[in-house]
C-alpha positions in Angstrom: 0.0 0.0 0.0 1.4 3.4 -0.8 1.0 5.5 2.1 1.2 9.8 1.5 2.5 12.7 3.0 -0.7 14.3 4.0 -2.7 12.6 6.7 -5.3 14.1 9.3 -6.1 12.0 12.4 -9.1 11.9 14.5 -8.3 11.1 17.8 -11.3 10.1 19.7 -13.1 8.1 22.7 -15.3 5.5 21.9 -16.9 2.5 24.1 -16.3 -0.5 23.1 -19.0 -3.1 22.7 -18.9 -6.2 24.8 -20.4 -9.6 24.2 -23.4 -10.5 26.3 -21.9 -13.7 27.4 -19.1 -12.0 28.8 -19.3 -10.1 31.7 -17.1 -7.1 31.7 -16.8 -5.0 35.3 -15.6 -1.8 33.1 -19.0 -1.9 31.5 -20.7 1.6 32.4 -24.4 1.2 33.0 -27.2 4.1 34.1 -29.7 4.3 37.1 -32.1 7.2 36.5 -30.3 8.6 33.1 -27.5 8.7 35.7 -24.2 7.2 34.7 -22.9 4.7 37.6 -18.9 5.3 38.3 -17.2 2.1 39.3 -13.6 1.8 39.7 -13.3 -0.6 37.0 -14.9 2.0 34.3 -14.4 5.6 36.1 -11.5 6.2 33.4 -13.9 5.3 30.3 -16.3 7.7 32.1 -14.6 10.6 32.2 -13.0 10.1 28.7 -16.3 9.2 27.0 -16.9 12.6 25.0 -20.7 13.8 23.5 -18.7 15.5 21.3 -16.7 13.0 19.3 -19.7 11.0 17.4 -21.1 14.6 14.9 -16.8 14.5 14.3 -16.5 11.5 13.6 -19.4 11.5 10.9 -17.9 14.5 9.6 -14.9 12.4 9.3 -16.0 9.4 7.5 -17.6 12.1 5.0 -14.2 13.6 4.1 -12.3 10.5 3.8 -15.1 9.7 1.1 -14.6 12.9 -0.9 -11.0 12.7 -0.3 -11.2 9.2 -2.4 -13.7 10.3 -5.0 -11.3 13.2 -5.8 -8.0 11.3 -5.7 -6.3 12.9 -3.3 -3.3 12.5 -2.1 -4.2 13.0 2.0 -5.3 10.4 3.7 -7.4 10.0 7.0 -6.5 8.0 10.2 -8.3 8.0 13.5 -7.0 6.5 17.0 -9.4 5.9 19.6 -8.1 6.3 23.1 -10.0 3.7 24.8 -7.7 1.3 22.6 -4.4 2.5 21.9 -3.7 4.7 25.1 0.3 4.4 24.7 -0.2 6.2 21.1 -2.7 8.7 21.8 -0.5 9.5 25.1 2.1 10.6 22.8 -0.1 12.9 20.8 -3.3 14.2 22.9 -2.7 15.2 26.5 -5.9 17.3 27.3 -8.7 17.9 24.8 -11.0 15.1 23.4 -11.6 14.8 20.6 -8.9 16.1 18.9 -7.9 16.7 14.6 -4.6 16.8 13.7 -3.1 17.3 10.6 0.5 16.0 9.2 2.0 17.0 6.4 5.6 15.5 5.8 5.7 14.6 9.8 5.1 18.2 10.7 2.4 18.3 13.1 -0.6 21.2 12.5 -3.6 21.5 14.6 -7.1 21.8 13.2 -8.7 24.7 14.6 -10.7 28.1 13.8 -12.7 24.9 11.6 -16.1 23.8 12.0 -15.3 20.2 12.8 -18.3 18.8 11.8 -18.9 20.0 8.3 -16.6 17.8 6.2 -16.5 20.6 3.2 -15.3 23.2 5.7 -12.4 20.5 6.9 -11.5 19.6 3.3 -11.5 23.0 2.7 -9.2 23.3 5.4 -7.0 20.3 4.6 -6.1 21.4 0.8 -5.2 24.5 1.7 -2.7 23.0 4.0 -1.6 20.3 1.4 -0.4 22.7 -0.6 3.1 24.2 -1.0 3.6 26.6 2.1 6.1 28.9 -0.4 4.4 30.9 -2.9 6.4 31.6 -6.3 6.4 35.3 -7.1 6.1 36.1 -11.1 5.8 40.2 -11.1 6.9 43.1 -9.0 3.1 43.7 -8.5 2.0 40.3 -7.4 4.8 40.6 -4.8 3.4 44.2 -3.7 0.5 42.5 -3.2 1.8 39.7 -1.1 4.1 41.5 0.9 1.4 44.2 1.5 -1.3 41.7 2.8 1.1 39.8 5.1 3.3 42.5 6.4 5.8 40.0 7.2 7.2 37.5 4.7 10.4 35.2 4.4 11.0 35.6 0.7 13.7 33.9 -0.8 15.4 35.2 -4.0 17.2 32.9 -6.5 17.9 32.9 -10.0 18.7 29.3 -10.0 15.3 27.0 -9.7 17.2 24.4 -8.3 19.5 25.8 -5.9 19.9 23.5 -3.1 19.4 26.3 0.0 15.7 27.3 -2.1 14.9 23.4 -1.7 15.6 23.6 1.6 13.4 26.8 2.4 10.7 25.2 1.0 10.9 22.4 3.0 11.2 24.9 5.7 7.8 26.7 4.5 6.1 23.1 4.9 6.7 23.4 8.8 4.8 26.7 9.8 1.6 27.4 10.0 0.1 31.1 9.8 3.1 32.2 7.6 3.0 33.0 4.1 6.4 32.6 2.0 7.3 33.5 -1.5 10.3 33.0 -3.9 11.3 34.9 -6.8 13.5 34.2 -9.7 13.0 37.5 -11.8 15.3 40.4 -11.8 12.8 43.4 -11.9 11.6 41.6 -8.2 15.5 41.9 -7.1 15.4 45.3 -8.3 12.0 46.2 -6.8 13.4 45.5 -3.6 16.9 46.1 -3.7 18.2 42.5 -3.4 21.7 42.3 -4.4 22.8 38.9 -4.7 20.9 35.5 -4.1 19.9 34.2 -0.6 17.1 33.9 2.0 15.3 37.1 3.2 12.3 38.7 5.4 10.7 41.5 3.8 8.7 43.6 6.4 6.3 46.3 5.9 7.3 48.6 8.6 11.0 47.6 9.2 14.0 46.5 7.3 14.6 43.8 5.7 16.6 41.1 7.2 19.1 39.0 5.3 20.0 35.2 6.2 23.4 34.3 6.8 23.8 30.8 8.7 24.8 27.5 7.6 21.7 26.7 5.6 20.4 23.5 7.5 16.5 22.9 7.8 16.7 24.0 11.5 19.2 26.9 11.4 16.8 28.3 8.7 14.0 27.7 10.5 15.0 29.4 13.7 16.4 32.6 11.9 12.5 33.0 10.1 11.3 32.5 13.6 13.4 35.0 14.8 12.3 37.4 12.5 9.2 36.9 11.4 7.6 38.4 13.9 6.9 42.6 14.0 9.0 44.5 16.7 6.2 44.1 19.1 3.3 41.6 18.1 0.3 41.8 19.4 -1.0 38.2 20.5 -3.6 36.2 18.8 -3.6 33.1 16.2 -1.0 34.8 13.9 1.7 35.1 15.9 1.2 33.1 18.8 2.9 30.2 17.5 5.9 32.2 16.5 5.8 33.9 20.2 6.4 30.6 21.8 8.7 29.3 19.4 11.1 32.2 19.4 14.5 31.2 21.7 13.7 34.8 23.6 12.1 33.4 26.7 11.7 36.9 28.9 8.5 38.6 27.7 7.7 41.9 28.4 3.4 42.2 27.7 1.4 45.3 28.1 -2.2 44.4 28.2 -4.5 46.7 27.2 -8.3 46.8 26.1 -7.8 47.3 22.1 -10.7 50.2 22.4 -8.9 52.0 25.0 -8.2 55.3 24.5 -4.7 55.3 25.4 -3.8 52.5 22.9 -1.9 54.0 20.2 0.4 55.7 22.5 0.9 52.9 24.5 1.8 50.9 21.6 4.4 53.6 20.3 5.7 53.5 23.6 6.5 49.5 23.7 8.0 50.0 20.2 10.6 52.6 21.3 11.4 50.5 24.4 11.8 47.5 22.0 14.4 48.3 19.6 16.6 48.8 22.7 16.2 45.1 23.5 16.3 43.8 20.2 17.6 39.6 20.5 17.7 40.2 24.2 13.6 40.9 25.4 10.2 40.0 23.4 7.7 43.0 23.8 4.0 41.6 23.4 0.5 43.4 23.2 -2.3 41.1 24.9 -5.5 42.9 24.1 -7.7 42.6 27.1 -10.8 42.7 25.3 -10.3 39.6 23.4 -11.3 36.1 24.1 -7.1 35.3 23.8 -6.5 37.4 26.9 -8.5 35.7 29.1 -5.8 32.8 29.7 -3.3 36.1 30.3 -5.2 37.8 32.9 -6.0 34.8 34.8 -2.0 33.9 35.2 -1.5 37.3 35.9 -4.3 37.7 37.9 -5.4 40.6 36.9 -8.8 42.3 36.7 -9.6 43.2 33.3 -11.3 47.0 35.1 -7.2 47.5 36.2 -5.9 47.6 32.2 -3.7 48.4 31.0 -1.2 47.1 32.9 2.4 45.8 32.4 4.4 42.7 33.7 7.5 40.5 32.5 7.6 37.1 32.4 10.7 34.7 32.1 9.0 31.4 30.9 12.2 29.7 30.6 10.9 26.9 33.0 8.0 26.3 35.0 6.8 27.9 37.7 7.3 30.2 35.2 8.7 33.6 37.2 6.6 37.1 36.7 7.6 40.8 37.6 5.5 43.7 38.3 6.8 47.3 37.7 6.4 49.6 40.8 5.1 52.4 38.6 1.7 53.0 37.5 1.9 55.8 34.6 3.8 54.0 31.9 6.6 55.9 29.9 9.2 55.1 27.6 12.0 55.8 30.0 10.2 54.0 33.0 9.6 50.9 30.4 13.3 50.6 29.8 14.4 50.8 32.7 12.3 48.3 34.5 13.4 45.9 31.6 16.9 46.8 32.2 16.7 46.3 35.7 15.3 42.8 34.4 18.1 41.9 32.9 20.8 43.0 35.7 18.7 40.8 38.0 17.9 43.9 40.4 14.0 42.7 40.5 12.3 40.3 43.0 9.5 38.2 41.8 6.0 39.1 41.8 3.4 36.9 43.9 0.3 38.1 44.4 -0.9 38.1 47.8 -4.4 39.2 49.0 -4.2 42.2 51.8 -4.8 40.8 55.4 -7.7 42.3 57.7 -5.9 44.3 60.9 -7.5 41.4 62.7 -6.7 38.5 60.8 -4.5 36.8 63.5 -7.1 37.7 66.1 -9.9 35.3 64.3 -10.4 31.9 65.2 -9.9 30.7 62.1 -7.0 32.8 61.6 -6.4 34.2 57.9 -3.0 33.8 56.1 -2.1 35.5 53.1 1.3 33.4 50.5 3.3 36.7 51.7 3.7 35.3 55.2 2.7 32.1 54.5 6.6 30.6 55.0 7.3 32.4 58.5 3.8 32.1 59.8 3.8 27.8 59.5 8.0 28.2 60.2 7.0 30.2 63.5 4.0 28.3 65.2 4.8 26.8 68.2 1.5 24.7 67.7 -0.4 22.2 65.1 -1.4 24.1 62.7 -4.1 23.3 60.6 -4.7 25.4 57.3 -7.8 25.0 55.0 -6.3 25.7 51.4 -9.9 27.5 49.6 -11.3 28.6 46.7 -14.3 31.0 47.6 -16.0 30.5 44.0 -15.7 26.6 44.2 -18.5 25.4 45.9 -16.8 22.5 48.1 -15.1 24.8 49.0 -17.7 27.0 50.4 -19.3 24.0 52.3 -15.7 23.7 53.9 -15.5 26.9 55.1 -18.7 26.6 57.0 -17.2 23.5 58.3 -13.8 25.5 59.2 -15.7 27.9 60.9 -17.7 26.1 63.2 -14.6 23.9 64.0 -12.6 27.4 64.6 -15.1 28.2 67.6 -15.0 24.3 68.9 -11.1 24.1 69.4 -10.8 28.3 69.9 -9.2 27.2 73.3 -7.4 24.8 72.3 -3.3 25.6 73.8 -1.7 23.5 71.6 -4.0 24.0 68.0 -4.4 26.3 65.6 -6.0 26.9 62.8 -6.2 29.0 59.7 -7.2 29.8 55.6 -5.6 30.1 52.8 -7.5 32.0 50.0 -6.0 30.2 46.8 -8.0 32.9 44.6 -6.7 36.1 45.8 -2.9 34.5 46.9 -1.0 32.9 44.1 -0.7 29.5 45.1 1.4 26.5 43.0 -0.4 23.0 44.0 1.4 20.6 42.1 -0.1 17.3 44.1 -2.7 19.5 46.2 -4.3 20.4 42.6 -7.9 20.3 44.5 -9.3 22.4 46.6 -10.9 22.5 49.4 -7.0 20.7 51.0 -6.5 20.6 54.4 -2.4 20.4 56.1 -1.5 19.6 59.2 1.7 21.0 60.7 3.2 19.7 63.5 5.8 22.0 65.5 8.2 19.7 67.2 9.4 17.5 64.4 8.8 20.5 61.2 6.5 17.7 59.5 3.3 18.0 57.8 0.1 16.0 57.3 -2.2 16.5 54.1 -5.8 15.3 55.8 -7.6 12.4 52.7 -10.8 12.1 54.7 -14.5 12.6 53.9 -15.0 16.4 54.1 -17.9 16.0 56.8 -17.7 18.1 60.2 -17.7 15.3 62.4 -14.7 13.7 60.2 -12.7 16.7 59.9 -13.4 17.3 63.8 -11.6 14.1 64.4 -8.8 14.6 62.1 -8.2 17.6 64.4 -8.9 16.1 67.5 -5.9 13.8 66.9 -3.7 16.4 65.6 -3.6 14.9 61.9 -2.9 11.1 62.7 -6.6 10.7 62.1 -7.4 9.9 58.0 -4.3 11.9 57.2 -1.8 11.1 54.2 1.3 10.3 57.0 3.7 13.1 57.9 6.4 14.3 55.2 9.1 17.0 55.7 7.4 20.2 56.5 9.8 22.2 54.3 8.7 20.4 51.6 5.3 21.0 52.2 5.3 24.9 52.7 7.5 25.2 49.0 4.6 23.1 47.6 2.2 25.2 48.6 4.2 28.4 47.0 6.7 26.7 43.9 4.9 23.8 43.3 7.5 20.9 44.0 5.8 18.1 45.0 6.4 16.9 48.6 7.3 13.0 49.2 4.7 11.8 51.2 4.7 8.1 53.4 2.0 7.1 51.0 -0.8 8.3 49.1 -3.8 9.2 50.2 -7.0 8.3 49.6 -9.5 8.5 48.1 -8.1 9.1 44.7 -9.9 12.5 44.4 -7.7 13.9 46.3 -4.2 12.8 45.5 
């Protein structure tokens, strides 16, 4: 069988069906329209998608037109249910998913309807074909470099130069990019090219000339590199090229696109940029898009505060954020908190809710991640701290819970205890990744103890009664704890707890 170059997988979860004579523990069956959970089928539960069957229809539809028409893409699907270790390598959150390959480069489908097979062949050709476009005239290349802004153009009189293969092989790996080639001289003239080679030709900046050794991936990152405006705005076009880029220390403003102050603001990024050119990445998130929301959540900020500016050094996770002390933003203050940036003269930015004046007076005292470290490091007592989410309902439930168990151990000598909001502190969970949590620290050895009970009062009540040895996950170094709580390195504990839910 001859296999192509083009092929768009459906990755997908479907049940499979069992034979009556068998009986089969995982099988999931309903009790008043409600699904029953078993151990044996909770992971087919929770993987079972609504959404994959219209897909899938739509998929079996463009695999048919694909063969009527001869083409050269093919279609695959993977169900998860049965090949787990391949869809592992491919699929980590979303269900169901399309990808496409072309040539082993891996392309997401998205901005698609899914489930119109037209709209996905649509899709699919377009991606099929060649990623470099060839430029005949100087006013088709106008034209192409006026529509895109930004475009890696290559310029050779030779058709078959070797480094003009490779760039087109190059092209086939981007997505969101358009690229062009040229072989006439009136294009060289047109835009000044003086002698063959690799180029970006940019709208509102100069154009940049290639000069590395040629291979697939030096090429590659040099477009990346460049191919991006002095200070993109994020959104589909660029954000692949934002996260590909080797610069790793962002610099965003965001900024409602409407606001009135926009323009300048932008001017004012650009003129800090060109002073930080290969060194920072300025980026525009506009807060009023749908994009932004993901940015003002990690920088939890409210979208009434913008505009607003931070830097970011996503060079590994947690990944480390800054927040300038000044409010009006100027070209002079801009460069110099990026400067400071890179001299290292800037702490981290955590953001810590403001404590009441009579926060350690409450019985349930309240704790903000600011003093977090010296509070717990301090206590001479247990202490017992209910990590929260006010919006989260369990969470709420807890708190009543907290409260009430706050006025039954208020005179307790040797017990404290005390909230954590994990909304308005920001708080890394790694293994504590639900919330309502409840920790135990003990004084005398530094240890801690993360409770894995039922969340009932009477429960809870005797988890504290016994000072954590109660339904608790053991004791682990409390050190360990506290910077899990605030950098998100996982604690070794005795043994997991249980139930699952909470581990």
């Amino acid at each position: 069988m001859k296999f192509s170059s083009f092929i768009i997988i459906f990755i997908f979860a479907q049940l499979c069906k069992t034979s009556s004579a068998s009986v089969d523990k995982s099988e999931i069956t309903e009790r008043d329209n409600i699904l029953v959970a078993t151990d044996a089928n909770f992971d087919k539960i929770i993987n079972t998608c609504g959404q994959c069957e219209p897909i899938h229809e739509a998929f079996v539809q463009l695999a048919q037109i694909l063969k009527e028409r001869s083409s050269p893409i093919r279609v695959a699907e993977a169900n998860i249910t049965e090949e787990e270790e391949l869809t592992g390598k491919h699929i980590k959150r979303i269900i169901p998913t399309l990808k496409f390959y072309k040539k082993r480069h891996e392309f997401m489908v998205y901005d698609v309807e899914k489930t119109n097979p037209w709209k996905l062949l649509e899709w699919v050709e377009s991606k099929a074909a060649p990623a470099a476009f060839e430029i005949f005239t100087v006013l088709q290349a106008n034209s192409y470099v006026d529509e895109n802004e930004i475009v890696p153009f290559a310029f050779f009189k030779d058709e078959n130069a070797k480094e003009l293969a490779v760039f087109k092989e190059v092209a086939d790996t981007f997505d969101n990019v358009k690229f062009a080639y040229t072989s006439n001289p009136d294009v060289y003239k047109a835009y000044k090219i003086q002698k063959d080679g690799i180029y970006v030709i940019k709208v509102a900046d100069d154009t940049e000339m290639y000069k590395g050794n040629g291979t697939i991936e030096d090429i590659r990152s040099w477009i990346v590199m460049n191919s991006l405006p002095l200070v993109p705005t994020y959104g589909a076009k660029y954000s692949n090229l934002i996260y590909e880029s080797p610069l790793k220390s962002h610099v965003y403003l965001m900024i409602r696109g409407d606001d009135e102050d926009y323009d300048d603001l932008k001017i004012i990024m650009q003129k800090a940029a060109v002073h930080f050119k290969n060194k920072l990445m300025f980026v525009i998130v506009d807060g009023s898009t749908a994009d932004a929301h993901s940015y003002l959540d990690f920088f939890r900020i409210d979208q009434a505060n913008l505009p607003e500016i931070r830097i970011c050094n996503l060079t590994e996770e947690p990944f480390v954020k800054y927040k300038p002390e000044f409010e009006i933003i100027t070209t002079d203050k801009l460069k110099q908190f990026a400067s400071d940036y890179l001299d290292g003269k800037l702490k981290p930015h955590i953001a810590s809710q403001e404590l009441p004046e009579d926060w350690n007076n409450k019985t349930v005292r309240v704790l903000s991640i600011a003093i977090f470290d010296d509070y717990i490091k301090n206590s001479t007592t247990y202490l017992a701290i209910c990590l929260h989410k006010p919006s989260n309902d369990e969470s709420k439930t807890m708190m009543k819970h907290w409260h009430k168990l706050g006025e039954l151990f208020k005179n307790a000598t040797d017990l404290v205890l005390a909230s954590l909001d994990c909304e308005a502190n920001e708080v890394e969970f790694g293994v504590f990744d639900i919330t309502p949590t409840v920790v135990m620290f003990e004084p005398i050895k530094k240890a801690a103890s993360v409770y894995s009970g039922n969340k009932t009062f009477e429960d809870l009540m005797l988890f504290l009664d016994s000072r954590g040895l109660n339904s608790s996950s053991g004791y682990a170094e409390m050190d360990d704890v506290v910077n899990e709580v605030r950098d998100g390195e996982p604690p070794e504990m005795p043994h997991r707890c249980a139930p699952k839910s909470l581990c």
